[in-house]
N, C-alpha and C positions, 0 to 999 in steps of 0.2 A: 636493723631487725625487720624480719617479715611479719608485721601489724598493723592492721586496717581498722578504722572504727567507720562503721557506715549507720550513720540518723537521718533516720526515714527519705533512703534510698540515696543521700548526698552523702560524699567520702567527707568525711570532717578530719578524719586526722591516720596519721601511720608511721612506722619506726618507733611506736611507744615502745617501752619495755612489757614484755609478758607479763610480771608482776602485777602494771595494771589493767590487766584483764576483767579482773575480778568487782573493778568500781562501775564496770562496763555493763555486764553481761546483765543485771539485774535489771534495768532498764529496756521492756519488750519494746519500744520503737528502736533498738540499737542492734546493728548486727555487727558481733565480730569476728573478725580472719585473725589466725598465729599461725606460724608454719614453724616446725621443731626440724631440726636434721639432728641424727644421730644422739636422740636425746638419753641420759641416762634414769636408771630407775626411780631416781628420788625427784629428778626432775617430773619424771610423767605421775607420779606419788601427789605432788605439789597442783599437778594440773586436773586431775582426778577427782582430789578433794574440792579443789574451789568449781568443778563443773558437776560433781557429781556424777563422774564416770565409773563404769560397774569394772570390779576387779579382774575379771576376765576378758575384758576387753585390753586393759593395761596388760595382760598377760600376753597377751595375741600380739602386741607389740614387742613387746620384746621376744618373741619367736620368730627365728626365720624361716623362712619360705614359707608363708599363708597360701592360700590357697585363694584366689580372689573370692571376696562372697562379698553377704551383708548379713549382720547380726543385728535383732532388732532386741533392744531392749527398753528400759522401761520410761523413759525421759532422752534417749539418744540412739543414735545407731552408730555401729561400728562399719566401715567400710574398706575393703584390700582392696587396693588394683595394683598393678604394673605397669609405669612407664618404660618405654626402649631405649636402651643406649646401647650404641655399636661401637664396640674397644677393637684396634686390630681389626676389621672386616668379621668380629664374633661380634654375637648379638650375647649383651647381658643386661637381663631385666630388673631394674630397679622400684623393690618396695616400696609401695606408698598407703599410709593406712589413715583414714579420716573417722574423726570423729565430729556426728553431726548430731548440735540440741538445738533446740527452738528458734534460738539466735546466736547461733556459736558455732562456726566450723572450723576445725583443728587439723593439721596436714602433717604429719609427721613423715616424715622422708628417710628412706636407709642410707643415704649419704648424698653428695653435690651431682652427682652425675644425674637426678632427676631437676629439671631448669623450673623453678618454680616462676623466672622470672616471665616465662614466654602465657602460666596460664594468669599474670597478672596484668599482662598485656591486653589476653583476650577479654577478660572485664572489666579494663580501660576502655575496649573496641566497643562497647555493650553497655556505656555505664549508664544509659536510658534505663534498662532493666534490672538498676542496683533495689529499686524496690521493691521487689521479690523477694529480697532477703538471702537467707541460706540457701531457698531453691537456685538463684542464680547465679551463687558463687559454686556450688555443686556440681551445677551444669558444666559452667566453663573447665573447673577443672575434667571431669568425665571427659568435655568434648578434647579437650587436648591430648587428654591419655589415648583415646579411640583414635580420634587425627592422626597422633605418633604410630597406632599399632597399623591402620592402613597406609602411610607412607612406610612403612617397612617391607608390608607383605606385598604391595607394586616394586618395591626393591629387586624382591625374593623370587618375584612372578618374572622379571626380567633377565635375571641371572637364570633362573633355570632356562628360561626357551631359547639363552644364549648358549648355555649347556647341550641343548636339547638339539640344535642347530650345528654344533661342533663336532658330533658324533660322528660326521660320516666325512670329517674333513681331515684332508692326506697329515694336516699339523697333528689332528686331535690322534690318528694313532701314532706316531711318532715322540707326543708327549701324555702316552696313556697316564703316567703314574700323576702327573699334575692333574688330568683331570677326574682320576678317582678319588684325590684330597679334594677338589671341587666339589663332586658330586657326595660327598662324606658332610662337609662343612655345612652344606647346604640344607642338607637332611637334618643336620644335629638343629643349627638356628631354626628350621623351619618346626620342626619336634617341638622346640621353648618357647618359640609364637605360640603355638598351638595350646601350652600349657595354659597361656597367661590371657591368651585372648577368647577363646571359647565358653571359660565359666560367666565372661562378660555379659551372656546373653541374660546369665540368671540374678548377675548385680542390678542391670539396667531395668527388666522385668520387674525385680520388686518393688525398684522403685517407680516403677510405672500403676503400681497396685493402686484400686482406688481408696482402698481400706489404709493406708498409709500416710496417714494425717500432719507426718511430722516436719516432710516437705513438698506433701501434695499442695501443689497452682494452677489450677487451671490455664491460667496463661502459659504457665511455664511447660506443662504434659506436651505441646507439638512440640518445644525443643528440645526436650527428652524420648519423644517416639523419632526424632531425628536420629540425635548418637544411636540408639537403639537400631533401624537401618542398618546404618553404619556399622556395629557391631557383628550384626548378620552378615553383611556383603564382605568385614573381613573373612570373619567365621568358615564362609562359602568359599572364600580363596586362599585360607590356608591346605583345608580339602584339598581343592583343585589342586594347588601348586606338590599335594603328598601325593596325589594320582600320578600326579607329570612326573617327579621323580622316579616313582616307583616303575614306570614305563619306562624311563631313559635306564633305569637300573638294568630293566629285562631285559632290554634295547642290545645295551653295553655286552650282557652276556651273553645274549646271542651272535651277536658281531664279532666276539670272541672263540665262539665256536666255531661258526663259521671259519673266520681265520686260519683257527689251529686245523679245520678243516680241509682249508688249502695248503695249507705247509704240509701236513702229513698227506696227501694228492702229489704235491712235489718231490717230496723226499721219495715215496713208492716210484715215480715214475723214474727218477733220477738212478734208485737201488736197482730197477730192472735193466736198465740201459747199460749201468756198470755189471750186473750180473750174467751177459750175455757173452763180453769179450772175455770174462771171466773163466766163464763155461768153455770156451773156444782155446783160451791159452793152454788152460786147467789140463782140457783132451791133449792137447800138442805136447805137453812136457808129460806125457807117461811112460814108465821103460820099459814098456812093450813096440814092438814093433804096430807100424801103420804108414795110412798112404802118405805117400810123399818123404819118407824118414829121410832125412839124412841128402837130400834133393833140393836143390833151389825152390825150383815151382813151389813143392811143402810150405815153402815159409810165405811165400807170394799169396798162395791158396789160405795160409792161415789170414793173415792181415785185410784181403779181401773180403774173407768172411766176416772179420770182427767188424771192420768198419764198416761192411753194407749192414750188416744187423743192427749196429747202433745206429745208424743214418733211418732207417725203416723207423728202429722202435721210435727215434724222438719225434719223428713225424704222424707215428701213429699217435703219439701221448700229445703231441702240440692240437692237434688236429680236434682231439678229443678233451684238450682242455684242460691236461693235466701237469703241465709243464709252462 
């Protein structure tokens, strides 16, 4: 089980059962972690009651797709974020909703594909700073989730300018249609970043607030205006990377134009050059009398004409660029 008991700042024990949670939490020098996946309703009922959580926060949990915020209520706060998990080269953002009181932080996860193990890593890496309490089991979590969403959007910044960079290569139009699913894919993952990591700015802000007593630390606010940073320079290169798309988009279209530009330049010059011997044969088979009927030369005289006409025209259209 994921269950931490930390007294006064040393890990004393983990793997208890949830159940005893509750022998715990009453004791202010004690801070404890649970982490729930995919808990059911009587389960979060059970936990509710023994922390004193407000029923609209339990409600908020069991609804999907929150909206990252923070909800402050009267003894705890409710918290949404998203971590990132990429299925298949898609990006699917995985729920995660915390509930934080004085000395109790609860992690409920929308299923395994959010690794709780890596943010218990980071406050092994940190466990100087277990005396901080909730501030800095809060932190580590946030920082991982931020970490996760800036190693995705350096993914996303690289793919496109590889995108971006293929546009004018002899492959990239030969395999247009793979790279319109690229540049499709790209936009959609980049779109769901955007969803999950922008309202970030207004999670980590509150908790920055100095009126926000429940896990303001002085010690701990630089490594909270840290992820906060961090949150920003995602923020600022999700931006960026919808700009860049959005230009490879026009890019695409215009290069497209262009093309059918030159194909229809070709086609015209091609149609005139055939229209000429055309014109020439056309006049020769009419049953009317004219020069040359019925004469050798006639026919010499015709074939002379056609071929220097076409020889001119394709030299005037090659000449000219049209061909």
């Amino acid at each position: 089980m994921h269950t931490r008991l930390y007294r006064n700042g040393v890990l004393e024990k983990e793997g208890f059962p949830v159940e005893e949670v509750s022998d715990y939490v009453g004791d202010p020098h004690n801070t404890v972690w649970f982490d729930l996946c995919r808990p059911s309703s009587a389960d979060l009922g059970v936990i509710g009651e023994e922390l004193g959580l407000h029923e609209l926060a339990l409600e908020d949990v069991l609804t999907d797709h929150q909206r990252p915020k923070v909800d402050i209520y009267d003894n705890h706060l409710f918290i949404t974020v998203y971590g990132v998990h990429v299925d298949h080269d898609r990006l699917d953002p995985v729920e995660v909703n915390v509930f934080v009181t004085a000395n109790a932080l609860v992690t409920v996860r929308e299923n395994e594909h959010f690794d709780i193990g890596e943010v218990v890593k980071r406050w092994d890496a940190a466990a100087r700073m277990a005396e901080h309490g909730v501030s800095f089991l809060l932190h580590g979590l946030l920082d991982y989730v931020v970490d996760s969403q800036f190693d995705l959007v350096q993914d996303l910044d690289s793919q496109a300018e590889a995108l971006e960079e293929s546009l004018f290569e002899e492959d990239g139009v030969r395999d247009a249609r793979a790279l319109q699913r690229k540049m499709y894919e790209l936009r959609k993952d980049t779109a769901r970043l955007r969803k999950v990591s922008m309202p970030m700015r207004e999670v980590v802000g509150s908790l920055l607030r100095r009126d926000q007593d429940l896990i303001h630390d002085p010690v701990m606010v630089p490594y909270y205006e840290d992820v906060y940073d961090h949150v920003l320079r995602v923020a600022e290169w999700v931006e960026s990377i919808r700009d860049m798309l959005a230009n490879i988009r026009e890019t695409r279209l215009s290069e497209q134009g262009f093309r059918l530009n030159e194909i229809m330049k070709r086609l015209t010059g091609w149609a005139a050059i055939i229209a000429v011997p055309t014109a020439i044969t056309g006049f020769y088979g009419q049953n009317v009398p004219y020069p040359g009927e019925g004469q050798q030369w006639g026919f010499w005289m015709s074939l002379i004409l056609t071929a220097a006409a076409s020889v001119w025209l394709y030299t005037v259209f090659k000449k000219k660029d049209w061909l």
